[in-house]
N, C-alpha and C positions, 0 to 999 in steps of 0.2 A: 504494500500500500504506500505511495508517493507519501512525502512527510506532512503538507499539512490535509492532508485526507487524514493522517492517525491524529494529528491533533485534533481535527476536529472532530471522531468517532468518540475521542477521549472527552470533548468535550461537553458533546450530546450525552455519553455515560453520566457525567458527573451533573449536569442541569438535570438528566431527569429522575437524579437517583438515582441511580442502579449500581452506583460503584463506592467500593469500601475505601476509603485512608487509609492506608499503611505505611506510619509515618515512621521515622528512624531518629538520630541525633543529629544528621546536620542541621535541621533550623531551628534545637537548644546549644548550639557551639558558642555562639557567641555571650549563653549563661552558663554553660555547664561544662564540665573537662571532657573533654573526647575519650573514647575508650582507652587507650595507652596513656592517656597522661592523670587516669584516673587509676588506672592500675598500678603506677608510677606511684602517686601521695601513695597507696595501700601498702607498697612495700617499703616506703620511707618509713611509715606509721607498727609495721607490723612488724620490721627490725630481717626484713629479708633483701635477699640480692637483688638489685637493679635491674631491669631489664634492659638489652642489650638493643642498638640502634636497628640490629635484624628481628629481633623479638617484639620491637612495637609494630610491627606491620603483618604478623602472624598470630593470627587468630588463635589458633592450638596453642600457643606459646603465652598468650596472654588469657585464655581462661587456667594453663595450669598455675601460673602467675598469680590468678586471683584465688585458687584454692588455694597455695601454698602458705599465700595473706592469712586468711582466714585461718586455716590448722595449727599458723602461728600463734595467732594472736586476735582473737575472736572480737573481744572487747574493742582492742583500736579501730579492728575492720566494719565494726558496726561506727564509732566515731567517726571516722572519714565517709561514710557512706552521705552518715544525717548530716553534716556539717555540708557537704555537695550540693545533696537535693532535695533535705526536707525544710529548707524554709519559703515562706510564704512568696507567692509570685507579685508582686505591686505595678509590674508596669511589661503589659504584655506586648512578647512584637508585633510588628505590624503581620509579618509571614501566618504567625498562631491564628491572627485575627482575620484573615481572609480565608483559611483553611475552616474553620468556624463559620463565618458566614455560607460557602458555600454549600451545594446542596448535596456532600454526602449520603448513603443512606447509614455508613457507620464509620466509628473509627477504630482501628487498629494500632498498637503503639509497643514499642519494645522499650520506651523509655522508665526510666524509676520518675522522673520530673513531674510535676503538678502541672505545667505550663500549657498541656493540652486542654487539660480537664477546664482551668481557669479559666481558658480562653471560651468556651464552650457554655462556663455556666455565667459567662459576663454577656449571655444574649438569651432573651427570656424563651423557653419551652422548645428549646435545641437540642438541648440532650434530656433522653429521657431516664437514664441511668448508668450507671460507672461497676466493670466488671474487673476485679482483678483477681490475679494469679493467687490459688489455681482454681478456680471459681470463674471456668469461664463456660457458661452458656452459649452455645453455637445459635442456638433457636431463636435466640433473644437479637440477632444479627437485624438492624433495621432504627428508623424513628430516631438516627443517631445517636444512638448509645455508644460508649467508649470501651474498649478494652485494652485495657493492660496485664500485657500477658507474659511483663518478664517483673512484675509485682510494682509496687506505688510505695512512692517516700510521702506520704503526708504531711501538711503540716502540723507539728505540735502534737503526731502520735507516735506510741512506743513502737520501733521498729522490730519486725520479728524478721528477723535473716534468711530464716526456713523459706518466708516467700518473696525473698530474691534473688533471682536468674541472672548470676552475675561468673558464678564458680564454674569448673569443669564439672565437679557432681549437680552444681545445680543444672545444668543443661543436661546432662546424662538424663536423672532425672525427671526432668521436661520433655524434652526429647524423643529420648533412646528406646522407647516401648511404642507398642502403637496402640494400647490405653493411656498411655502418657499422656496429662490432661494439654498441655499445650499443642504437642503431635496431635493430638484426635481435634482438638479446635480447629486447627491451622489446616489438616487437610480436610475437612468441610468445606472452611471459607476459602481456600485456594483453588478447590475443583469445583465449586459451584457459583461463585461471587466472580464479578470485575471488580480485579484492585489497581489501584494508584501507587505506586512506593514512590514517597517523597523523602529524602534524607535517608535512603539507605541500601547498602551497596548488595546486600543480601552472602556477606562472604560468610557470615560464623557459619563452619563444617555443618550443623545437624538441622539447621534454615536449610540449609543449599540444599543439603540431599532431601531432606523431608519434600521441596518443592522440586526438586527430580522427578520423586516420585507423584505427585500431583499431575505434571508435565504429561509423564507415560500416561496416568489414567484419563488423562483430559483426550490425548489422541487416541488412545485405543476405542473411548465414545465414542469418539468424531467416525474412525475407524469402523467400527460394525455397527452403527447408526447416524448414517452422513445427514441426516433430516436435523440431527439436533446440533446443533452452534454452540459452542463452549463459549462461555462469556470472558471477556478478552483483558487482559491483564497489559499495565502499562507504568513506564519506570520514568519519572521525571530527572534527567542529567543533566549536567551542563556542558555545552559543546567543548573538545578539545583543542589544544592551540599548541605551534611547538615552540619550544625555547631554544635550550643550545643546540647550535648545530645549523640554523633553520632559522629563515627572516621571521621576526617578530609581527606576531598578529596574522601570522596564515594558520588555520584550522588542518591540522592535523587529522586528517580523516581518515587512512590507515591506521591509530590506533584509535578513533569513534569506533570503526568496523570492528576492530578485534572488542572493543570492549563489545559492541551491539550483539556481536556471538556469543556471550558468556552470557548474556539475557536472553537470546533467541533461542539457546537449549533450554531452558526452563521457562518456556512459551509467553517470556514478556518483551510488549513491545517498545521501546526507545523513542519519547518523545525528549528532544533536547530545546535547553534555552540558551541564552548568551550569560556568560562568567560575567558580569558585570564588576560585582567589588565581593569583598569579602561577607556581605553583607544579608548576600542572598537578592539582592537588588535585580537582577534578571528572571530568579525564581518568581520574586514579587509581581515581573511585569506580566508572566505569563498566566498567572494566579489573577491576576487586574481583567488581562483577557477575556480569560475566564466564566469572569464576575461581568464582561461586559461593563466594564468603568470607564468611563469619558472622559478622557483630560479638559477642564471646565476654560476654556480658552482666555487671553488675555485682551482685554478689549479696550478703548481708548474713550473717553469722556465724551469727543465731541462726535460721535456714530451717532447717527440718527437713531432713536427707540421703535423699534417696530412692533405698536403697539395695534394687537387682533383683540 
């Protein structure tokens, strides 16, 4: 499908409802520490070895990382967690708040952060309820309700570590069975829902494979029942550009492609924006889009009023 036919399939999904948020931690980056540099405080705090420059960009490496936190030193690792993300949200971005406005029929989130929910319950009768880990109702998918389904830091309450998805056993856990309450949500909403991944790259090992598996079951449908259409799944990126090597500000479209492969196996489709700032500012405008938003023009005193 030429690119702006997928955006705008994506974007008739998302106006008429039909498609889930599945949101990730790029648009809390600019509140809350990235994977690696939250794993980073845990081992400063928990009295363990550093993670190495190869080890913040390996996923296997940084959830054994965070178990090792924990078996250390249980007490600091709940410390660093709430000190992160359980305090109150006062000034939500603008990205949370266009993500909210829009017309989701649900939302999805791997985050521990408040900043979804906030955003969500600062617009009257938007959401109708908040499901976290592992309490999560598949059924209930709709009428924008939220799940968080790698657990919730609230604010001002006693954390229980048991339900967060942060550790290698905690993903095992989650996971690794296929009663596993997360596994058994995830491959519901993945084979029968269109989702949206916004802020998330989908690498942690037992994501990626569980949605392999979704993948095969969505084509083997399609496969001995071609009448039924699988509802179509789409990944929000930000276009590629090269640096060394390579004039500044040409798009790099060999590696868009190779990444667009690593989504194309596991049946999502690549809609990109432009990297505007660090801000998420290109994310925003395509989210503006979206919403259908009108830049309110700039106009000059002495225009005639054209008064109907």
């Amino acid at each position: 499908m030429p690119v702006d036919d997928e955006k705008e399939a994506l974007f008739q999904a998302i106006r008429g409802g039909s498609c889930v948020a599945f949101v990730g931690s790029g648009p809390s980056r600019s509140a809350y520490p990235r994977w690696p540099d939250l794993v980073d405080r845990l081992c400063g705090a928990c009295g363990v070895e550093p993670l190495t420059a190869e080890g913040r960009e390996d996923a296997d490496i940084l959830l054994g990382k965070a178990e090792e936190c924990r078996e250390a030193n249980e007490a600091a690792y709940c410390d660093v967690l709430t000190a992160a993300f359980g305090t109150e949200v006062y000034d939500i971005p603008r990205i949370y708040s266009q993500l909210a406005k829009l017309q989701f029929r649900s939302y999805v989130t791997t985050n521990f952060d408040p900043m979804l929910r906030t955003a969500l319950d600062s617009i009257p009768e938007k959401c109708d309820g908040v499901y976290v880990y592992p309490d999560l109702p598949v059924q209930k998918i709709g009428r924008g309700r939220l799940f968080h389904i790698h657990g919730l830091m609230a604010p001002g309450a006693v954390l229980n570590v048991d339900r967060i998805v942060l550790a290698k056993a905690d993903f095992e856990r989650a996971y690794s069975h296929e009663y596993s309450m997360v596994r058994s949500f995830l491959a519901q909403l993945f084979t029968y829902n269109s989702c949206c991944f916004i802020g998330i790259g989908l690498r942690e090992p037992e994501l990626r494979r569980l949605f392999l598996a979704c993948a095969a079951v969505r084509r083997k449908l399609q496969y001995d029942w071609p009448d039924l259409t699988p509802p179509r799944h789409y990944a929000l990126l930000p276009m590629l550009y090269r640096r060394a090597g390579g004039p500044p500000g040409v798009r790099d479209l060999d590696a868009e492609a190779i990444e667009a492969r690593t989504f194309d196996e596991l049946g999502v489709n690549v809609v990109r924006y432009q990297p505007l700032d660090d801000r998420h500012l290109g994310l925003i405008q395509l989210l503006d889009e979206c919403l259908e938003l009108l830049t309110v023009p700039i106009r000059s005193g002495f225009e005639p009023e054209n008064i109907k």
